[in-house]
C-alpha positions in Angstrom: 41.5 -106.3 -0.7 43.6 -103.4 0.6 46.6 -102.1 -0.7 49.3 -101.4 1.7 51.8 -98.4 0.3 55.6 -99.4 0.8 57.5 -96.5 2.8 59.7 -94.4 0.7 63.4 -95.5 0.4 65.4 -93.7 2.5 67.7 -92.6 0.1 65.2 -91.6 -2.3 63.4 -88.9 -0.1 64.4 -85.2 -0.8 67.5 -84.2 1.4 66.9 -81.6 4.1 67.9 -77.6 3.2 70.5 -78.0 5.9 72.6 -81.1 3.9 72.0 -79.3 0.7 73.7 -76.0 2.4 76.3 -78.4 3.8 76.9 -80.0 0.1 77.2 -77.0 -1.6 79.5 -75.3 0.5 81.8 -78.5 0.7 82.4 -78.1 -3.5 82.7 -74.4 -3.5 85.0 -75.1 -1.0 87.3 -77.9 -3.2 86.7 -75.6 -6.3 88.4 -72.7 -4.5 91.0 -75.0 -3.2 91.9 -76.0 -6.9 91.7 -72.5 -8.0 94.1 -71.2 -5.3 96.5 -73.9 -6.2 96.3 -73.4 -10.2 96.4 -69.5 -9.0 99.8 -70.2 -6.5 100.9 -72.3 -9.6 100.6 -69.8 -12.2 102.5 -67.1 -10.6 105.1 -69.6 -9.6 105.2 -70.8 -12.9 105.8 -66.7 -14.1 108.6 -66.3 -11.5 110.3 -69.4 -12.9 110.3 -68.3 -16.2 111.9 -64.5 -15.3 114.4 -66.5 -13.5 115.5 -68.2 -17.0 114.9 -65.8 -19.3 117.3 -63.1 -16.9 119.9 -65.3 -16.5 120.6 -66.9 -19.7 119.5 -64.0 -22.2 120.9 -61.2 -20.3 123.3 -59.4 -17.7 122.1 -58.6 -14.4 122.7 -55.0 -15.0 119.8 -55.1 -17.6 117.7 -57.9 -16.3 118.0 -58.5 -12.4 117.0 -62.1 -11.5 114.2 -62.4 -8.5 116.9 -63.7 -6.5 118.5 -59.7 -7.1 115.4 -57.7 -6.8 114.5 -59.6 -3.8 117.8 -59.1 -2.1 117.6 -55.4 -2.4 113.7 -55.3 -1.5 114.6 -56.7 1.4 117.7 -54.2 2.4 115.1 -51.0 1.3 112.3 -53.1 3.9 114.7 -52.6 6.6 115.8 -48.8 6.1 112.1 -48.4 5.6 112.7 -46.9 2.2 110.3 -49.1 0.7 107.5 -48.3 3.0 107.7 -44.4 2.1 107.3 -45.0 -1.4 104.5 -47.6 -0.8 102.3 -46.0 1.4 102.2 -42.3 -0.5 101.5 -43.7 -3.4 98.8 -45.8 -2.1 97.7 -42.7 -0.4 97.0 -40.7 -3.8 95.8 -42.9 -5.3 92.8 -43.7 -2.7 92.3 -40.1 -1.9 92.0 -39.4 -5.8 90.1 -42.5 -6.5 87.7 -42.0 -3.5 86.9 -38.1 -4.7 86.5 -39.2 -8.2 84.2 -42.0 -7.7 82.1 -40.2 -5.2 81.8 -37.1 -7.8 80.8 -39.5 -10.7 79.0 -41.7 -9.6 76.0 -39.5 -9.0 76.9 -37.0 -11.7 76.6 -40.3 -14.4 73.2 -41.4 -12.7 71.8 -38.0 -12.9 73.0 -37.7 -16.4 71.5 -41.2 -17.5 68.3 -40.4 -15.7 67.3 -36.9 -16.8 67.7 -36.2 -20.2 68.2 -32.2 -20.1 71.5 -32.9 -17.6 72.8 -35.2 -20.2 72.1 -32.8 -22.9 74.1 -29.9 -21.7 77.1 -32.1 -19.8 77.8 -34.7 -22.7 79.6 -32.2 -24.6 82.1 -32.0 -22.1 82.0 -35.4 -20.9 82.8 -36.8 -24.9 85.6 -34.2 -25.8 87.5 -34.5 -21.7 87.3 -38.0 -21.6 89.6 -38.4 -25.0 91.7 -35.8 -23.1 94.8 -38.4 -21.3 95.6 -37.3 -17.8 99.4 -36.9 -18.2 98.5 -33.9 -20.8 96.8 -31.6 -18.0 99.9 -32.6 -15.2 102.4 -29.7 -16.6 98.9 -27.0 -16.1 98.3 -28.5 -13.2 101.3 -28.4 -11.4 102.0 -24.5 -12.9 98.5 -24.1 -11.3 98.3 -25.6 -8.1 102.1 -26.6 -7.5 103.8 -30.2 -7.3 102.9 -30.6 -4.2 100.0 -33.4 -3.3 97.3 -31.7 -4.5 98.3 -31.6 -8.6 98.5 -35.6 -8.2 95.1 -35.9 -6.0 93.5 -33.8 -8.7 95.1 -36.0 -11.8 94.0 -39.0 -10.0 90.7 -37.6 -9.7 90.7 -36.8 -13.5 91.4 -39.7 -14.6 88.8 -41.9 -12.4 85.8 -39.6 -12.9 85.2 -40.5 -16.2 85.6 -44.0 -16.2 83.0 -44.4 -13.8 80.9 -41.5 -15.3 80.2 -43.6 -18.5 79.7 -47.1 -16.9 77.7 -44.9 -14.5 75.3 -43.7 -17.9 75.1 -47.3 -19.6 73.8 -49.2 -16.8 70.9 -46.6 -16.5 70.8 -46.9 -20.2 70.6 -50.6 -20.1 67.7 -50.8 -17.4 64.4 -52.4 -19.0 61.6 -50.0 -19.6 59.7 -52.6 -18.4 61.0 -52.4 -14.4 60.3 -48.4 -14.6 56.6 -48.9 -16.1 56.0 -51.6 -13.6 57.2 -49.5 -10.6 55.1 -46.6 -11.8 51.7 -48.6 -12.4 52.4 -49.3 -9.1 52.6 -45.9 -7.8 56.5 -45.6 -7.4 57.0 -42.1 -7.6 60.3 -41.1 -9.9 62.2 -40.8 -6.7 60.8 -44.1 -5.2 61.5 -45.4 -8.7 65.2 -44.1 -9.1 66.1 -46.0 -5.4 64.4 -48.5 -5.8 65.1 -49.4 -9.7 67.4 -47.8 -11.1 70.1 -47.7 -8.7 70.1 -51.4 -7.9 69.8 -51.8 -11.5 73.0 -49.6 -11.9 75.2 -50.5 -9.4 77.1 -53.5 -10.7 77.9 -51.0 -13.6 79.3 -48.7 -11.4 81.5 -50.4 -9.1 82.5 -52.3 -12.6 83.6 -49.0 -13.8 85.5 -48.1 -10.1 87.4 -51.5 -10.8 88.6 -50.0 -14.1 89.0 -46.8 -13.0 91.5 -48.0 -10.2 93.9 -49.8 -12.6 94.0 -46.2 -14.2 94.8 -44.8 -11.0 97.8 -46.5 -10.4 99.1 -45.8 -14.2 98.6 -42.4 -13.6 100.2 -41.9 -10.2 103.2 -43.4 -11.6 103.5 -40.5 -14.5 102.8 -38.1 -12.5 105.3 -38.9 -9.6 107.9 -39.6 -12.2 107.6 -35.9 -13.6 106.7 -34.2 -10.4 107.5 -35.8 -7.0 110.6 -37.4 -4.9 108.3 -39.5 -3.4 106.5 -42.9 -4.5 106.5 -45.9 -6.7 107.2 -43.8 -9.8 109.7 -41.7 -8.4 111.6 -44.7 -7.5 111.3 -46.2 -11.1 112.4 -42.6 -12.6 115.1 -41.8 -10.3 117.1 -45.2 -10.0 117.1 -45.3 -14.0 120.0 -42.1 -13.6 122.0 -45.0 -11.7 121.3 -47.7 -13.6 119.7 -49.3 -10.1 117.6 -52.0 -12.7 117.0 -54.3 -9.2 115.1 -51.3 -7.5 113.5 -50.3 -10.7 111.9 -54.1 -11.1 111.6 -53.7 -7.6 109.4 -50.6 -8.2 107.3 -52.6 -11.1 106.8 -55.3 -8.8 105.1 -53.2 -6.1 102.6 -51.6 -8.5 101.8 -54.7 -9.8 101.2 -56.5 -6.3 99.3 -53.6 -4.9 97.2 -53.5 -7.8 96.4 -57.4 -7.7 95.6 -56.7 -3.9 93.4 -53.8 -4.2 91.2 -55.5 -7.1 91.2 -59.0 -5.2 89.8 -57.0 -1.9 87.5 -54.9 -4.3 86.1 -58.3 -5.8 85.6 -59.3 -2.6 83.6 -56.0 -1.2 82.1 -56.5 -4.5 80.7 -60.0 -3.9 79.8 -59.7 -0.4 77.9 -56.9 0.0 76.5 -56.1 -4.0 76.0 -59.7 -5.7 72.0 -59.3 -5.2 71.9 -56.6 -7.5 73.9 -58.6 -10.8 76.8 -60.5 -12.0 80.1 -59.1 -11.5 83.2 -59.2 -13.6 
């Protein structure tokens, strides 16, 4: 007597890669439409509460309302104003980021790759790095002026060794394992070092660019508000002599914006083009 096998259910066989794709891409989807909302919610939510808190507690002279600041960000969008201060700031604080991050990157890989590089540069690196920015501006600008190049080089102070460490603990924090298996399998150290260690590294470094660009914008601002009459921090410093608190918030509000902006779009550069090589956050 034979035995005749029953075909499979239909819903019980395995569901092609192209519906699994399809699936997966329709939840990330609703869990970044929830996100976005809690996300619009939250700031909402903060705007609310500096509505209340400014108009209750205090006088607009001290405390502007948004309704205020954004009145008089819009009158300094139309003379263009606004614009000036945005886009020099922005523009030191990418050159300065850019220089640094190109300079220590490669100097932190060397020095957490060869030992005699780290030896005769870690002196430097541990007492400079404890060294705050703003206390080299007043040399600076005696040495080189106040003209862009003091803030460019500040900027550049302060991002090269933010990166320079992250930089040495990811190569510090590759397995030995990955570097004996490349070399039993004839990687030479200079295979090994592109084809290990900075893979290995890189979500260390553009971690440490990330952090290194918040302390960008911090130290733009103190510099421009000592030695500039341009830029986000000169407009903070300079409307303070007339009691302007609207542009000052406005000011505060622009740094904080551009800095949400730049990280978002360096999360996103981030994600697309590096997320083979670790997590990053």
């Amino acid at each position: 007597m034979s035995v005749v096998e029953k075909p499979p259910r239909v819903d019980a066989l395995p569901s092609p890669p192209s519906v699994i794709a399809q699936r997966r891409r329709a939840r990330l989807r609703a869990m970044l439409g929830s996100e976005y909302l809690l996300y619009a919610a939250s700031i909402a939510g903060m705007i609310v509460l500096w509505h209340v808190v400014s108009t209750t507690f205090f006088k607009p002279q001290f405390f502007p309302s948004p309704a205020v600041v954004f009145t008089a960000a819009v009158e300094m969008l139309r003379s263009r104003e606004l614009f000036e201060h945005i886009g020099i700031s922005l523009q030191r604080i990418l050159t300065g980021f850019v220089l640094g991050s190109a300079f220590a990157a490669p100097m932190g890989l060397l020095m957490g790759s060869i030992r005699k590089v780290r030896v005769i540069f870690d002196p430097y690196t541990q007492f400079f790095r404890f060294v705050p920015s703003i206390a080299w501006l007043t040399p600076v600008v005696l040495w080189f002026g106040i003209g862009e190049v003091s803030k460019v080089l500040i900027i550049i102070y302060t991002t090269t060794f933010i990166v320079l460490i992250n930089t040495m603990v990811g190569v510090a924090n590759i397995p030995p394992n990955k570097l004996r298996a490349a070399a039993s399998l004839g990687a030479t150290p200079v295979k090994a070092f592109f084809h290990v260690t900075l893979p290995a590294t890189l979500p260390f470094i553009l971690t440490g660019m990330r952090l290194a660009m918040g302390n960008s914008f911090a130290t733009v601002v103190a510099a421009e508000m000592i030695a500039a009459d341009t830029g986000l921090g000169y407009l903070i410093f300079n409307s303070r002599l007339w009691m302007a608190t609207d542009k000052i918030f406005i000011g505060i509000v622009c740094l904080g914006a551009l800095g949400l902006i730049t990280d978002r779009f360096f999360r996103y550069l981030i994600v697309r083009f590096a997320h083979q090589y670790g997590p990053i956050e």
